[in-house]
C-alpha positions as CSV (number, residue, x, y, z in Angstrom):
1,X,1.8,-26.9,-10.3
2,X,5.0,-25.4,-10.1
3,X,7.6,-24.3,-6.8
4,X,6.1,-21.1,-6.1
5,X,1.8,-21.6,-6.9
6,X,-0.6,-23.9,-7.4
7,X,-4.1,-23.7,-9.0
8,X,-7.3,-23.6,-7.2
9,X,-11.2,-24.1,-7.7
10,X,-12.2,-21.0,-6.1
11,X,-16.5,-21.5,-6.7
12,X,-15.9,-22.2,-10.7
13,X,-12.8,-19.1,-10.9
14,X,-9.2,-20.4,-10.8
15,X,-7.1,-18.6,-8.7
16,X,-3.5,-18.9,-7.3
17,X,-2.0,-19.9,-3.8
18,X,1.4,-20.2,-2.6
19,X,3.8,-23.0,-2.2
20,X,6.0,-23.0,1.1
21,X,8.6,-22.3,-1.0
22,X,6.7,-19.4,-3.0
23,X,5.7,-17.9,1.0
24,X,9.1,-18.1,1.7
25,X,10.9,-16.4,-2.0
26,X,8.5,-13.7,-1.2
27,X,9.6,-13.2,1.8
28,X,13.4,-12.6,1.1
29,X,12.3,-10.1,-1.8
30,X,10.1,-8.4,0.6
31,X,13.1,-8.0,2.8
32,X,15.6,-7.7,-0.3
33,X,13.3,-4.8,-1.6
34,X,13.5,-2.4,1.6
35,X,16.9,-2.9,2.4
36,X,17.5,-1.9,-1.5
37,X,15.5,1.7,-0.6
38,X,18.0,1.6,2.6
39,X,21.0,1.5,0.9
40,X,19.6,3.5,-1.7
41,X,18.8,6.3,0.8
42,X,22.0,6.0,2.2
43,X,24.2,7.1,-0.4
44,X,22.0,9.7,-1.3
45,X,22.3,11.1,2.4
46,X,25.6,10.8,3.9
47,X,25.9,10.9,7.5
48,X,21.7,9.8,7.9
49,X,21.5,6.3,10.0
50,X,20.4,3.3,7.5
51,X,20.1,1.3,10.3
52,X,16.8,3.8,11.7
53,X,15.1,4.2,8.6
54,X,14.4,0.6,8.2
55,X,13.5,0.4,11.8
56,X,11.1,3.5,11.8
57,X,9.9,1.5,8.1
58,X,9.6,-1.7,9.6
59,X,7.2,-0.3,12.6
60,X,5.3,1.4,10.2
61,X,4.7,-1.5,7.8
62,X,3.9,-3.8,11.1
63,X,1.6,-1.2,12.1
64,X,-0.1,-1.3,8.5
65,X,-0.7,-4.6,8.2
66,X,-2.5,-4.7,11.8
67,X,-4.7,-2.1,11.0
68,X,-5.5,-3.1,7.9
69,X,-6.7,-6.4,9.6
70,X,-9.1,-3.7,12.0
71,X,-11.7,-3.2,9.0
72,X,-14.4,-0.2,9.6
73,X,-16.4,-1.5,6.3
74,X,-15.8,-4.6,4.0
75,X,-16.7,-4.4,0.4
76,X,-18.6,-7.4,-1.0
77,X,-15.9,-7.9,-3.8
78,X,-12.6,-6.8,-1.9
79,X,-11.4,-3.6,-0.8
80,X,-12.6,-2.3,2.8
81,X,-11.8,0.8,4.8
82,X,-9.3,0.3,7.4
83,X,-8.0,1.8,10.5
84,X,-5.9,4.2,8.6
85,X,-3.6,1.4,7.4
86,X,-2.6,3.4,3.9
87,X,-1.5,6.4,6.1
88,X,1.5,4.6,7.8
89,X,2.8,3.5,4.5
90,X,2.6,6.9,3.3
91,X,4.6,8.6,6.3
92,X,7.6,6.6,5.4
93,X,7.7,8.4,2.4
94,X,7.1,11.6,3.9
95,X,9.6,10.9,6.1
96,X,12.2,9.1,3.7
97,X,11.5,10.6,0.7
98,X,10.3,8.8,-3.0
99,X,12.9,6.1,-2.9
100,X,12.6,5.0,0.7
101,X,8.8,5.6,0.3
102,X,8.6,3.2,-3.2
103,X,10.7,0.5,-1.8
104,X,8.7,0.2,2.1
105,X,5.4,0.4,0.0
106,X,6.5,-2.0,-2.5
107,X,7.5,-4.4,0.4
108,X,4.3,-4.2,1.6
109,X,2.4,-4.7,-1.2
110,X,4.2,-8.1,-0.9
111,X,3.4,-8.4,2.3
112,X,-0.3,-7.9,1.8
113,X,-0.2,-11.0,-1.1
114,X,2.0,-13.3,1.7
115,X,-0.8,-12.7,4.2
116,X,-3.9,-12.5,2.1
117,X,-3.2,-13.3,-1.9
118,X,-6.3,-13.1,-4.3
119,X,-4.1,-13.9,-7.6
120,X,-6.0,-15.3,-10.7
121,X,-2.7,-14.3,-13.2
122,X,0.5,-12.6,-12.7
123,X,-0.1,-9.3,-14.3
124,X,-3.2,-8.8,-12.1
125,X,-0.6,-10.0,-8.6
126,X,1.9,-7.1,-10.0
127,X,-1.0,-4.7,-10.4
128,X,-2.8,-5.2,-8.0
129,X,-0.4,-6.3,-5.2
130,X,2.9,-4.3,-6.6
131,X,1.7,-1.4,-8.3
132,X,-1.4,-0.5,-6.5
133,X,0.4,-1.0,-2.8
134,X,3.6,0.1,-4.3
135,X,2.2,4.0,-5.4
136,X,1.5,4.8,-1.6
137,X,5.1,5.3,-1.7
138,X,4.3,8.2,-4.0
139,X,3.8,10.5,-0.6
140,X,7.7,10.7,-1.0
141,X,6.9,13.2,-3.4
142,X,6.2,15.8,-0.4
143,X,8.7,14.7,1.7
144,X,9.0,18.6,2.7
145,X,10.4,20.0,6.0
146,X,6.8,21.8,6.0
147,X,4.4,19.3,8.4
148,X,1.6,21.2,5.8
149,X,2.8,18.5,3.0
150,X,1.8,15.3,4.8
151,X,-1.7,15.6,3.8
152,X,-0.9,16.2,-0.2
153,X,1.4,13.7,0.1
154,X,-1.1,11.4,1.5
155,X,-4.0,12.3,-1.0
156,X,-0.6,11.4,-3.8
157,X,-0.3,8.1,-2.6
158,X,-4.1,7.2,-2.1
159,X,-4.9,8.4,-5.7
160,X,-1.8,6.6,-7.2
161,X,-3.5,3.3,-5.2
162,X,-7.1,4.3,-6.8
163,X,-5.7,4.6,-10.4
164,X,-3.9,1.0,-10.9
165,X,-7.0,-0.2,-8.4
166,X,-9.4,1.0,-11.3
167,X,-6.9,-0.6,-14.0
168,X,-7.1,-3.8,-12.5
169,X,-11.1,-3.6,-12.4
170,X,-11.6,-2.6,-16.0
171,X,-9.0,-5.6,-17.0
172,X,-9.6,-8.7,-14.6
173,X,-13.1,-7.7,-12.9
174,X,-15.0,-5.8,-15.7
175,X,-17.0,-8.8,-15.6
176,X,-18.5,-7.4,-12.2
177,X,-20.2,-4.7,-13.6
178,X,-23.3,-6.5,-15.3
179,X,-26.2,-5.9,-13.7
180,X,-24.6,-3.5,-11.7
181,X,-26.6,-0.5,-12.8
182,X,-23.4,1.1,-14.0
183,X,-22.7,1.7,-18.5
184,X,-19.4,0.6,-18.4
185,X,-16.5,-1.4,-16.2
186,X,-14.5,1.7,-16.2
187,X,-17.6,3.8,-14.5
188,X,-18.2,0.6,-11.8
189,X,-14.3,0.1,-11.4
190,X,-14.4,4.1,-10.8
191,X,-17.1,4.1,-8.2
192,X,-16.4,0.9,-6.5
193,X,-13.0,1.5,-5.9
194,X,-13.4,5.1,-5.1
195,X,-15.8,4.1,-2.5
196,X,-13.6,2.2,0.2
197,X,-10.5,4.0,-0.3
198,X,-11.6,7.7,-0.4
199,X,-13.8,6.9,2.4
200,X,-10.8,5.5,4.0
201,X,-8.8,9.0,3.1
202,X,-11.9,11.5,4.5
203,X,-11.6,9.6,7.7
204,X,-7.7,9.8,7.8
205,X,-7.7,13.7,6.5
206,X,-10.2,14.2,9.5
207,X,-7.4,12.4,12.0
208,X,-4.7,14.8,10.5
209,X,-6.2,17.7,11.5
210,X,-6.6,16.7,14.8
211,X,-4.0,19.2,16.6
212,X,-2.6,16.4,18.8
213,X,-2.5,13.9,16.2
214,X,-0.6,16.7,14.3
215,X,2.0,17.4,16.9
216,X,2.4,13.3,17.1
217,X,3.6,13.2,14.2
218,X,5.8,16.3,14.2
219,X,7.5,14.2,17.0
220,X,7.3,11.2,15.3
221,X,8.6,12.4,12.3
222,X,11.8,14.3,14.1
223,X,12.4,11.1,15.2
224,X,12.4,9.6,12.0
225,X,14.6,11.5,10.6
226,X,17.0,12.0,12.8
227,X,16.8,15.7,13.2
């Protein structure tokens, strides 16, 4: 047992809890990585307000984690589709752009393992907690003026989730697919993974196209950024 984790018997599989002290260093990283994407965004745009973007960040990560606790469907092995939880991660890097978008997602990819951590080694935590969570932050890639790129955006940061999601199938859960009717891990990482969170992304795409939900978040977004 060390400071941070200890080992436990979870029905024959050892896997990893936190310490108090482990809850607690993740919780000053957590904290230490968005203010990082602050600052970061705050030398990149003089005269912007650090101060709102990790407010607006900090609503939209609190309103993540309560949907993602509101679950539509629950996969047998992990993974369920939520009420929209992914797309609130994604607007801050629509808002904030790549950096401010990496940093919030990564903090809530931390997050997610302080409130509910399945860990059975460390590169499985980073890929599946860091990595996987982290690339929602790859909507900051669209972080256009054009309301039009929210949805692209979105679709960027779901499909950077899905590809580190299948990764950590093939390597930590490949076991899974035996008697599963698929030929390979890769195939059953593909189709299981693909199942909760694209379902999760037709449902949100729908929402998005919703006129008032669009001029919401035209609002929202103005807001945001301070325009």
């Amino acid at each position: 047992m060390s400071l941070f984790f200890y080992p436990l018997d979870d029905g024959g599989e050892i896997t990893y809890q936190f310490t108090g002290l482990g809850y607690a260093a993740l919780a000053v990283v957590m904290v230490a990585v968005l203010l990082l994407g602050v600052a970061i965004l705050g030398k990149k745009n003089a005269g912007k307000t650090p101060a709102k973007q990790l407010a607006f960040s900090a609503v939209a990560i609190a309103l993540a984690m309560v949907t993602s606790c509101i679950k539509i469907f629950h996969m047998p092995m992990g993974g369920s589709v939520t009420l929209f939880s992914m797309l609130f991660i994604c607007l801050i890097g629509y808002w904030y752009g790549l950096s401010g978008g990496l940093t919030a997602a990564v903090a809530y990819g931390i997050l997610q393992m302080l409130i509910d951590p399945y860990i059975i080694s460390f590169p499985q935590m980073l890929i599946d907690y860091i990595f996987a969570f982290g690339a929602l932050g790859l909507a900051g890639l669209f972080a256009k003026d054009d309301a039009k790129m929210l949805i692209p955006g979105y679709l960027t940061g779901v499909i950077g989730r899905y590809v580190f999601s299948i990764l950590s199938g093939v390597v930590f859960f490949g076991s899974y697919a035996e008697g599963s009717g698929f030929d390979s891990a890769l195939t059953y990482s593909m189709a299981y993974n693909g199942a909760y969170l694209f379902a999760e992304a037709v449902l949100t795409i729908v929402v998005l196209l919703l006129p008032p939900v669009r001029k919401a978040i035209a609002s929202v977004t103005t807001l945001a950024r301070g325009e």
